[in-house]
VEXFIDREN-314385 format. One record per atom (N, C-alpha, C): residue number from 1; atom name; x, y, z. Coordinates in nm, 3 decimals. Example, Ala and Ser with C-alpha at 12.3 -4.5 7.8 and 13.67 -1.06 7.14 Angstrom:
BEGIN
NODE    nr   atom        xx        yy        zz
NODE     1      N     1.319    -0.569     0.780
NODE     1     CA     1.230    -0.450     0.780
NODE     1      C     1.320    -0.330     0.780
NODE     2      N     1.285    -0.225     0.708
NODE     2     CA     1.367    -0.106     0.714
NODE     2      C     1.290     0.003     0.787
//
This chain:
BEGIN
NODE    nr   atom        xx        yy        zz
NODE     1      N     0.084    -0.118     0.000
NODE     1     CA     0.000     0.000     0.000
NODE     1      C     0.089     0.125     0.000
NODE     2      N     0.082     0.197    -0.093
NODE     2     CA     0.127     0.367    -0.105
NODE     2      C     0.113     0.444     0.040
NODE     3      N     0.189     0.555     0.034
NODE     3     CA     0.153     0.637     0.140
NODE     3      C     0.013     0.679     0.164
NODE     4      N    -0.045     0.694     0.270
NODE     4     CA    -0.215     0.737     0.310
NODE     4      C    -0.176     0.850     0.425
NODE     5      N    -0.306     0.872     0.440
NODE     5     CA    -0.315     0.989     0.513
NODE     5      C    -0.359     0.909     0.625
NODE     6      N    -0.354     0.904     0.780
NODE     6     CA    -0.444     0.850     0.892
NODE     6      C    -0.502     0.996     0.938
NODE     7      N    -0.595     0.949     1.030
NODE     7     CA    -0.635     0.807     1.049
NODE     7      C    -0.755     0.794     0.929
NODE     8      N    -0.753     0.666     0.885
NODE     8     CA    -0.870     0.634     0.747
NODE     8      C    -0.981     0.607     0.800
NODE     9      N    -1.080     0.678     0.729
NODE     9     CA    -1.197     0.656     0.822
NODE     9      C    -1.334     0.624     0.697
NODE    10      N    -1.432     0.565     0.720
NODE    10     CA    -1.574     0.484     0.635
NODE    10      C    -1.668     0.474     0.734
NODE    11      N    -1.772     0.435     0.687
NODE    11     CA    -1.901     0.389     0.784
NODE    11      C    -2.009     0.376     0.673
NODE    12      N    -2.145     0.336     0.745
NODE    12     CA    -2.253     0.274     0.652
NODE    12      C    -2.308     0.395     0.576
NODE    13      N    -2.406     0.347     0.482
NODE    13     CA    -2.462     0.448     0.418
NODE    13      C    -2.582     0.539     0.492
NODE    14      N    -2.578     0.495     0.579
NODE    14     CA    -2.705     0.566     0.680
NODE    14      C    -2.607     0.690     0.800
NODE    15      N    -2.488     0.669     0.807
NODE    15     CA    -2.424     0.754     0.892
NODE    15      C    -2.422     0.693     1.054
NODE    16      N    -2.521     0.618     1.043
NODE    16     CA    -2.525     0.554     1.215
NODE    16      C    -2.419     0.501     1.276
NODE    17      N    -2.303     0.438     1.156
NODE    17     CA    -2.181     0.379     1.226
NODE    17      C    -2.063     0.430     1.128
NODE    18      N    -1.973     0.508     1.190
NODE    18     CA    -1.848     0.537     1.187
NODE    18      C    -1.705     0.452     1.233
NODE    19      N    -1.633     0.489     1.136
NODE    19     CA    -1.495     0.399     1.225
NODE    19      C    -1.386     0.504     1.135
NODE    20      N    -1.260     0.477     1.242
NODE    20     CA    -1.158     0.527     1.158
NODE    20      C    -1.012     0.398     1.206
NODE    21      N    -0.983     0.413     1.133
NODE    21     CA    -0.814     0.283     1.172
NODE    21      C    -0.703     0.407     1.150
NODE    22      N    -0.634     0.402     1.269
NODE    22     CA    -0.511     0.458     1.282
NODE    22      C    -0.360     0.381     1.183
NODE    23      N    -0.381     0.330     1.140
NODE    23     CA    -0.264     0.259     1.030
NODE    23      C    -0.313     0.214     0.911
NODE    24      N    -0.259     0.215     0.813
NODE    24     CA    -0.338     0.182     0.656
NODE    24      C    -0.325     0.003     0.673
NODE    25      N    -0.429    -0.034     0.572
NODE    25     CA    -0.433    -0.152     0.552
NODE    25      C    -0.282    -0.206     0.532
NODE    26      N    -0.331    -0.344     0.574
NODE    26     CA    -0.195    -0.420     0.499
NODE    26      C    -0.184    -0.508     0.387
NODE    27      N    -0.330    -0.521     0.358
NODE    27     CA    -0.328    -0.598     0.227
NODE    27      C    -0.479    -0.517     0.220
NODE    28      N    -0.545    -0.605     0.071
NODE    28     CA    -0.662    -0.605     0.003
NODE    28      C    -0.736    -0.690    -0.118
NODE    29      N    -0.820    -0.715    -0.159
NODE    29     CA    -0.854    -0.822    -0.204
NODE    29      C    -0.946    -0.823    -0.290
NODE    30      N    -1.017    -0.951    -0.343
NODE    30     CA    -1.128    -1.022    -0.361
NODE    30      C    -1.163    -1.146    -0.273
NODE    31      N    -1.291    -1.157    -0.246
NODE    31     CA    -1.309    -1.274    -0.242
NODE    31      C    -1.404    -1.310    -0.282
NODE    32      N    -1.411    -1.431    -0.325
NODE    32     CA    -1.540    -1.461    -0.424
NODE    32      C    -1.593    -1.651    -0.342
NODE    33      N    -1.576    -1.650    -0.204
NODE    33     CA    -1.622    -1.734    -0.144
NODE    33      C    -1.764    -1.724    -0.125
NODE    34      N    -1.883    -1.856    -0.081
NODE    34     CA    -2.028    -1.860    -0.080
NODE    34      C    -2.031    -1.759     0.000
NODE    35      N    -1.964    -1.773     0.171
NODE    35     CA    -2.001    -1.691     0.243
NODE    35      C    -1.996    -1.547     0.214
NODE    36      N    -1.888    -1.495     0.168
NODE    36     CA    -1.948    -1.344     0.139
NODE    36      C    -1.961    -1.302     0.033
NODE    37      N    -2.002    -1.415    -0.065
NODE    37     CA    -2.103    -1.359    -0.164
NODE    37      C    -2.269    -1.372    -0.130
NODE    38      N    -2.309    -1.432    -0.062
NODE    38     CA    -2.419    -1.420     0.053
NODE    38      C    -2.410    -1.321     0.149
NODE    39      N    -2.302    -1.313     0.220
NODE    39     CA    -2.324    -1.208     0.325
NODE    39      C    -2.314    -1.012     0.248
NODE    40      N    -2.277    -1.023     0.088
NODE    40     CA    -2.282    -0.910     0.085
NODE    40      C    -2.402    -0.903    -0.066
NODE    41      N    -2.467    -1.020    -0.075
NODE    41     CA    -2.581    -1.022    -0.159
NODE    41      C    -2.534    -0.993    -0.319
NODE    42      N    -2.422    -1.012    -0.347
NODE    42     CA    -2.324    -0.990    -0.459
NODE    42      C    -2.243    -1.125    -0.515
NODE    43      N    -2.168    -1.093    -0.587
NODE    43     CA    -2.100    -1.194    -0.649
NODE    43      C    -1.963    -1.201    -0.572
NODE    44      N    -1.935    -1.121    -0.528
NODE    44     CA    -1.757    -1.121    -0.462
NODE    44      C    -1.801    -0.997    -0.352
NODE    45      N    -1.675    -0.983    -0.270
NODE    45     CA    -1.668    -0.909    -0.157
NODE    45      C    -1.531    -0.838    -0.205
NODE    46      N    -1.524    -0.709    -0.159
NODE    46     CA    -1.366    -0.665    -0.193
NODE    46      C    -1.358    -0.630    -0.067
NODE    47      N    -1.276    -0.642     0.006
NODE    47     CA    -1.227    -0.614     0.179
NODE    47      C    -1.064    -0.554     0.147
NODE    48      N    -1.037    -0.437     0.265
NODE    48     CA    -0.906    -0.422     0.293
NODE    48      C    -0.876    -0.438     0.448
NODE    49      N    -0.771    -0.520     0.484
NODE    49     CA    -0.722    -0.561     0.599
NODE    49      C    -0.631    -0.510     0.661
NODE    50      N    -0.698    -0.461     0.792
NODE    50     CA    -0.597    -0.347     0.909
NODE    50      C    -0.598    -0.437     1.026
NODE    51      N    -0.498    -0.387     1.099
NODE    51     CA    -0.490    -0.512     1.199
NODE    51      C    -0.590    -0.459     1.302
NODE    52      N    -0.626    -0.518     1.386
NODE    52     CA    -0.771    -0.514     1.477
NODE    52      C    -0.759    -0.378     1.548
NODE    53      N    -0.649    -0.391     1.591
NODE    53     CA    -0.639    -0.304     1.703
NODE    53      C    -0.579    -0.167     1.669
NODE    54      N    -0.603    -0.127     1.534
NODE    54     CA    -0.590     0.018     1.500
NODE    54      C    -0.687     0.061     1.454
NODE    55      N    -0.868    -0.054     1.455
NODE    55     CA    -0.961     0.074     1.397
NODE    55      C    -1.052     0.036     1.527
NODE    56      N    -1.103     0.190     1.506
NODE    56     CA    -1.223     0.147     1.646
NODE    56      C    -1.344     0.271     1.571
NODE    57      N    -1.426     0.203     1.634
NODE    57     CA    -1.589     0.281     1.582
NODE    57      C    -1.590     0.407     1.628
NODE    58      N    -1.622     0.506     1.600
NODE    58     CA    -1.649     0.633     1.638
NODE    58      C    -1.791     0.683     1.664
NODE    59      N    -1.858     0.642     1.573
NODE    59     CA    -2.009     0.632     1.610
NODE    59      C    -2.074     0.487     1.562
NODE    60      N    -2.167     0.484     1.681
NODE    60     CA    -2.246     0.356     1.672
NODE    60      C    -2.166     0.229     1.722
NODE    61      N    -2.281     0.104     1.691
NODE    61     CA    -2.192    -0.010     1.722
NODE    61      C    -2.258    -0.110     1.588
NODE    62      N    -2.163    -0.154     1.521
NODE    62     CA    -2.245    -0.241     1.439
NODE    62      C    -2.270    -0.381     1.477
NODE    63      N    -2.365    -0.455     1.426
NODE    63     CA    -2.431    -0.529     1.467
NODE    63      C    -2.352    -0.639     1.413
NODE    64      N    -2.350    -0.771     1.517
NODE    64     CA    -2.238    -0.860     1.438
NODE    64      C    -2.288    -0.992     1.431
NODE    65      N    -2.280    -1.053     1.335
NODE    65     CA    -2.347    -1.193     1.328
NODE    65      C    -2.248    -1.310     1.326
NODE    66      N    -2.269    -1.437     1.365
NODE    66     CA    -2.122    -1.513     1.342
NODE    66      C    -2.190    -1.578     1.244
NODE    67      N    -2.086    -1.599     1.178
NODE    67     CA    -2.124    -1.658     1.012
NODE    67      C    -2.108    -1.779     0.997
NODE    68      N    -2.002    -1.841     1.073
NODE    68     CA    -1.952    -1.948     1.064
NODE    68      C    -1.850    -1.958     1.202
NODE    69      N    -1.800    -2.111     1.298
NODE    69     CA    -1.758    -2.115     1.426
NODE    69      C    -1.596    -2.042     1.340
NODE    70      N    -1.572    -1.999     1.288
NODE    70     CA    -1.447    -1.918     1.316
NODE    70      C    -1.452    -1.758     1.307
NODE    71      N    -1.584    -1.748     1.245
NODE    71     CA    -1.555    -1.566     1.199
NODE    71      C    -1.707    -1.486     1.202
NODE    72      N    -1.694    -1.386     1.204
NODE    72     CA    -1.837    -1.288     1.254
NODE    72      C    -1.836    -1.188     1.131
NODE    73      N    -1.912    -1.105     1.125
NODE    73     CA    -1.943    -1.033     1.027
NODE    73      C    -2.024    -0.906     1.056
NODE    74      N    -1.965    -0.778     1.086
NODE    74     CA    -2.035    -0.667     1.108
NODE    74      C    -2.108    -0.607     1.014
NODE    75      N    -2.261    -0.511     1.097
NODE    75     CA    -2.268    -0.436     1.001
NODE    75      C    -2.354    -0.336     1.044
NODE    76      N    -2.424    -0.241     1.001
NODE    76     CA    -2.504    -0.176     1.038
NODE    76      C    -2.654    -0.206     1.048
NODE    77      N    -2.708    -0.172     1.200
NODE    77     CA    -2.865    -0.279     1.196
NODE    77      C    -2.959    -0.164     1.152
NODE    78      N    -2.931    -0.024     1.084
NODE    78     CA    -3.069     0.063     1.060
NODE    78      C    -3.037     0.030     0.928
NODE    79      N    -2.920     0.020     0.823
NODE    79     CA    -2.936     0.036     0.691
NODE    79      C    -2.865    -0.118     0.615
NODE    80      N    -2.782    -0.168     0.684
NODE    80     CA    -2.765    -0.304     0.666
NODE    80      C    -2.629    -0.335     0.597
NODE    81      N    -2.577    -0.198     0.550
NODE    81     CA    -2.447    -0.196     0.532
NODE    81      C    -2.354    -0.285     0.595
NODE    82      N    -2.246    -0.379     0.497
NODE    82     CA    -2.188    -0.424     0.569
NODE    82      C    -2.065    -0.382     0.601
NODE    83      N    -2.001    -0.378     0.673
NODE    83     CA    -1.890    -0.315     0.779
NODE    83      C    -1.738    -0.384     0.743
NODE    84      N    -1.751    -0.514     0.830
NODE    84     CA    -1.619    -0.578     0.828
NODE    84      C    -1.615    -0.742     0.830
NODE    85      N    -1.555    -0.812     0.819
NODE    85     CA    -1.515    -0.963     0.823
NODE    85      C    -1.429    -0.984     0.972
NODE    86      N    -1.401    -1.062     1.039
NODE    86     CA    -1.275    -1.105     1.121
NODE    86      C    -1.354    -1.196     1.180
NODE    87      N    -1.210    -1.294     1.209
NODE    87     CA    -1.199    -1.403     1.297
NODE    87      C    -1.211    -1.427     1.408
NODE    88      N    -1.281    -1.503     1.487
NODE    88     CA    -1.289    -1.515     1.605
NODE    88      C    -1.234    -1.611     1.721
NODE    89      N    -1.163    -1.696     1.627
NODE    89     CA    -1.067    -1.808     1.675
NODE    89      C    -0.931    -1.797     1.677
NODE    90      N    -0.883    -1.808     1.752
NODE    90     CA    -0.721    -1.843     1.774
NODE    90      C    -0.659    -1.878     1.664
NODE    91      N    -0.514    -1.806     1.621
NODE    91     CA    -0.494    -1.848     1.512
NODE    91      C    -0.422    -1.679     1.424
NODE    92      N    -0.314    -1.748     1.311
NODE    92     CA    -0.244    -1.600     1.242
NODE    92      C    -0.331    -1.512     1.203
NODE    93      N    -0.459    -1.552     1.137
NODE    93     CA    -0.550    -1.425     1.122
NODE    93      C    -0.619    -1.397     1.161
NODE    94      N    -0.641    -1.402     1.281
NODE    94     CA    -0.625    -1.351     1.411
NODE    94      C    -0.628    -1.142     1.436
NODE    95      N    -0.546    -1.117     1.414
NODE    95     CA    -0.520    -1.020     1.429
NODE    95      C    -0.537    -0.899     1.369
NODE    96      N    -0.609    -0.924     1.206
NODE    96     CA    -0.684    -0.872     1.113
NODE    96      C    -0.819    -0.840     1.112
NODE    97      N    -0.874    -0.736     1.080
NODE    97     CA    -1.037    -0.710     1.067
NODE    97      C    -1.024    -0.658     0.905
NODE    98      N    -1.096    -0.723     0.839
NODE    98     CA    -1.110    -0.633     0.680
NODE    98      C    -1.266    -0.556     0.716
NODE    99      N    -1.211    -0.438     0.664
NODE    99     CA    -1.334    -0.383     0.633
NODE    99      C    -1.361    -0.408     0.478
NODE   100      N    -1.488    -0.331     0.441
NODE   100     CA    -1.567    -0.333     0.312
NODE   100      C    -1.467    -0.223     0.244
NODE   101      N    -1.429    -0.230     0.188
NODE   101     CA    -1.347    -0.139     0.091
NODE   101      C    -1.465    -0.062     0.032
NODE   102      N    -1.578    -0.062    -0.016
NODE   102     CA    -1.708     0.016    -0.023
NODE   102      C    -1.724     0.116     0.058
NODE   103      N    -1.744     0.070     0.169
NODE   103     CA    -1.708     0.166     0.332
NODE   103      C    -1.608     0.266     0.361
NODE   104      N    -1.546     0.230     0.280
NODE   104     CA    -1.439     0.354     0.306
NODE   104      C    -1.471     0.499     0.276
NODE   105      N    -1.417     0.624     0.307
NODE   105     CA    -1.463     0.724     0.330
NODE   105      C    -1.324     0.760     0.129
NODE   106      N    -1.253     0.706     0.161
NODE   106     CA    -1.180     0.688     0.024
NODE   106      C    -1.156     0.566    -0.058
NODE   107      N    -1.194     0.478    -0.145
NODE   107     CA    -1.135     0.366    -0.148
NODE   107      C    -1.039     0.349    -0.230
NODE   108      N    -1.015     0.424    -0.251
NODE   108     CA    -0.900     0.448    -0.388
NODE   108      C    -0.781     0.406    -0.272
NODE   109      N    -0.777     0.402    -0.099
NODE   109     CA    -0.638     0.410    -0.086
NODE   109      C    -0.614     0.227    -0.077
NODE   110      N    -0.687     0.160    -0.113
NODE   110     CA    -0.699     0.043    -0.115
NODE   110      C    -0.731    -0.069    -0.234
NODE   111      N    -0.639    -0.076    -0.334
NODE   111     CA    -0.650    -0.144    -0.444
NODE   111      C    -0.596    -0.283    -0.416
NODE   112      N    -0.678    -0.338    -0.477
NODE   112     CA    -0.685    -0.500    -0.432
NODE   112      C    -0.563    -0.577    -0.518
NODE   113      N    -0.509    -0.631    -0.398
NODE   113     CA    -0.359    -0.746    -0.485
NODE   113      C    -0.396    -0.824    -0.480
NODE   114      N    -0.503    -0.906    -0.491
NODE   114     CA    -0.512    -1.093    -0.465
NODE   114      C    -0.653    -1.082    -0.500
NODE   115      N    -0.663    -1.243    -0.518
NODE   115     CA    -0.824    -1.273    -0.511
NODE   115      C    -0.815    -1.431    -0.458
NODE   116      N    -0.934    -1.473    -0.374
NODE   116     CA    -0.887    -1.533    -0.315
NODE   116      C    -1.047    -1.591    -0.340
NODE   117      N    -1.035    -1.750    -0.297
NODE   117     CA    -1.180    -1.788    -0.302
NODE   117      C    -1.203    -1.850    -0.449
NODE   118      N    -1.134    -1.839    -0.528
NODE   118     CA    -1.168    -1.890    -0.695
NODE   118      C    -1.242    -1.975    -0.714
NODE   119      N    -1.279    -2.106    -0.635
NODE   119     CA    -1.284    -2.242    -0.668
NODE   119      C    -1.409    -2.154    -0.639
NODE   120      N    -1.496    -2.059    -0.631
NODE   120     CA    -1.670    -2.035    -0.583
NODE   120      C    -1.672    -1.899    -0.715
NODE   121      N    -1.543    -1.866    -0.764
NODE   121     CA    -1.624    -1.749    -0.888
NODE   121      C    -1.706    -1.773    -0.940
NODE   122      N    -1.830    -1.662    -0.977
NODE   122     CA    -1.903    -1.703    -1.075
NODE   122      C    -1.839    -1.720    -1.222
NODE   123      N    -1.871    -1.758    -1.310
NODE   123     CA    -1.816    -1.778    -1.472
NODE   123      C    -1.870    -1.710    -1.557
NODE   124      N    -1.979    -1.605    -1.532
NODE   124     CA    -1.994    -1.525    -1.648
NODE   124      C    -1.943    -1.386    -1.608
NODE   125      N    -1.858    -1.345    -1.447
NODE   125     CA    -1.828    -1.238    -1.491
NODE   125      C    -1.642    -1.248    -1.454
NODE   126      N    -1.584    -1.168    -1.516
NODE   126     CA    -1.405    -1.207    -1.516
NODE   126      C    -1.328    -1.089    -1.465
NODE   127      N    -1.296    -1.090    -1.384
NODE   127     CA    -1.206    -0.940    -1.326
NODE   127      C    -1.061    -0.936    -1.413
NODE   128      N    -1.058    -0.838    -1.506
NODE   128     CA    -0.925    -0.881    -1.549
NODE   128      C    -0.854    -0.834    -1.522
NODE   129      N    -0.780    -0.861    -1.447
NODE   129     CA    -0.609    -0.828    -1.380
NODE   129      C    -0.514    -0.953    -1.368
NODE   130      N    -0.400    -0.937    -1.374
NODE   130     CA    -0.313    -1.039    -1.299
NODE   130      C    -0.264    -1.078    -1.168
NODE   131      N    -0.349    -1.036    -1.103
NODE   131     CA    -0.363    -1.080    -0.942
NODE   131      C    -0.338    -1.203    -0.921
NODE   132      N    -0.265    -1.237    -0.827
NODE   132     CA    -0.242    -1.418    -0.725
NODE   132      C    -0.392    -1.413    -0.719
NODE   133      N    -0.397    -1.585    -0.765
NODE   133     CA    -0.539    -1.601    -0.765
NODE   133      C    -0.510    -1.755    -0.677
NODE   134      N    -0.605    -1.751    -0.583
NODE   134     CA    -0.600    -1.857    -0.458
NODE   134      C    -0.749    -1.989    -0.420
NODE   135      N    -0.716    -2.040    -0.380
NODE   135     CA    -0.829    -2.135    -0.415
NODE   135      C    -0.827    -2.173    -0.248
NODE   136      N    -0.910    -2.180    -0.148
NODE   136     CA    -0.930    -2.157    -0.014
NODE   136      C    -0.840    -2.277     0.068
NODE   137      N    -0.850    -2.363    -0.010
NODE   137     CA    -0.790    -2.503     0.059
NODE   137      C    -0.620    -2.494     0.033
NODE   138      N    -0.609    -2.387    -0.075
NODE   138     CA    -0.461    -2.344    -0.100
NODE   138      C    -0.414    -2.293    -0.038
NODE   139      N    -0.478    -2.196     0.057
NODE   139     CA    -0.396    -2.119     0.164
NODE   139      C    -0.330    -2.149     0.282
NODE   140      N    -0.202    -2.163     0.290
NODE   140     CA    -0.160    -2.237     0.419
NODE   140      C    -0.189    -2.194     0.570
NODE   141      N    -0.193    -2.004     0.519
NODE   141     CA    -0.255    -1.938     0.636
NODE   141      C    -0.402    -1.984     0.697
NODE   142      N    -0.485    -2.022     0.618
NODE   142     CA    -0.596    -1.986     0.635
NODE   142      C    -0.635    -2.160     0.684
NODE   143      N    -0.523    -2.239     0.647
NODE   143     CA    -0.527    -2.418     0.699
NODE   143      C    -0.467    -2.367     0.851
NODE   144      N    -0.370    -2.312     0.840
NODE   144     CA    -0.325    -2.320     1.021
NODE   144      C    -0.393    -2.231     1.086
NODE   145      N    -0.452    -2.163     1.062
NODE   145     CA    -0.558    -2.050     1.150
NODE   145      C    -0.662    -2.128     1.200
NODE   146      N    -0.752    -2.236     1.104
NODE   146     CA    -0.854    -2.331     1.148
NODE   146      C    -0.807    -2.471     1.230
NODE   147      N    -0.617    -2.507     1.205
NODE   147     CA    -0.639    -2.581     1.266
NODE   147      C    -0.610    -2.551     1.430
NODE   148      N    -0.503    -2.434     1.411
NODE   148     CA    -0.451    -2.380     1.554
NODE   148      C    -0.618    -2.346     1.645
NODE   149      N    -0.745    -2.308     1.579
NODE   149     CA    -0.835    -2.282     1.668
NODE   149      C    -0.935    -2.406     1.696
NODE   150      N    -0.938    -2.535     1.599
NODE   150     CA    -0.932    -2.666     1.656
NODE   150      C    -0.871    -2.723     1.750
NODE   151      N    -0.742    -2.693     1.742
NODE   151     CA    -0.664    -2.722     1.864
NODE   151      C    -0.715    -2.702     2.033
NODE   152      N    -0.710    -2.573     2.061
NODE   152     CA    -0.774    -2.451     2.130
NODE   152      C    -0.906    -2.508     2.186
NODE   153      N    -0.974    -2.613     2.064
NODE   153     CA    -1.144    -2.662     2.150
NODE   153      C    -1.215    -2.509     2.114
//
């Protein structure tokens, strides 16, 4: 990621929930997995990832659902906007919250290097870039994050 300005700040389209992250993302994405192409009623999700503990809400609290036993999913409960992704289990990613790159108050400072999730793209539409393209069971991070929070119980 290029130089940014902090602290970066987004929230829903209703104004009810604010956030700002004191450090720029560290990565950004696609993902084109079931779950958040369901959870964002779309074909793919684009998220950028700051580590947890540099964004905090400024106004409101968004509403969080767990999606699945490793990860939750914020968002806003007056307009339904969704917010952020993160993990809730023990484990390297861990320490990440992606927000909605939509959400952002800029999103330009967040252009996506990866796509991740392939083996669930749809086939009639094609993002064309040359991005690392990842297939979920490929990720070694994302195998030791589920098994380190198996471990854990």
């Amino acid at each position: 990621m290029s130089e940014t300005a902090l602290p970066i700040t987004g929230g829903c389209l209703c104004g009810a929930v604010r956030y700002e992250a004191r450090e720029p993302p560290f990565n950004a994405g696609y993902c084109h997995c079931n779950m958040c192409k369901k959870s964002r009623g779309g074909i793919f999700a684009v998220g950028a990832s700051f580590l947890r503990d540099s964004v905090r809400f400024t106004r409101g609290t968004p509403k969080v659902y767990k999606s699945s036993a490793h990860a939750e999913r914020g968002f806003c409960a007056d307009c339904g906007t969704p917010l952020f992704f993160r993990f809730t289990t023990p484990g390297p990613y861990r320490v990440g919250i992606t927000m909605s790159i939509g959400g952002l108050d800029d999103p330009e400072i967040a252009p996506p290097t990866f796509q991740w999730g392939i083996e669930s793209r749809v086939s009639w539409f094609t993002i064309h870039d040359d991005l690392p393209q990842t297939r979920l069971e490929d990720d070694p991070g994302l195998r030791a994050h589920i098994a380190a929070a198996e471990l854990k119980g």
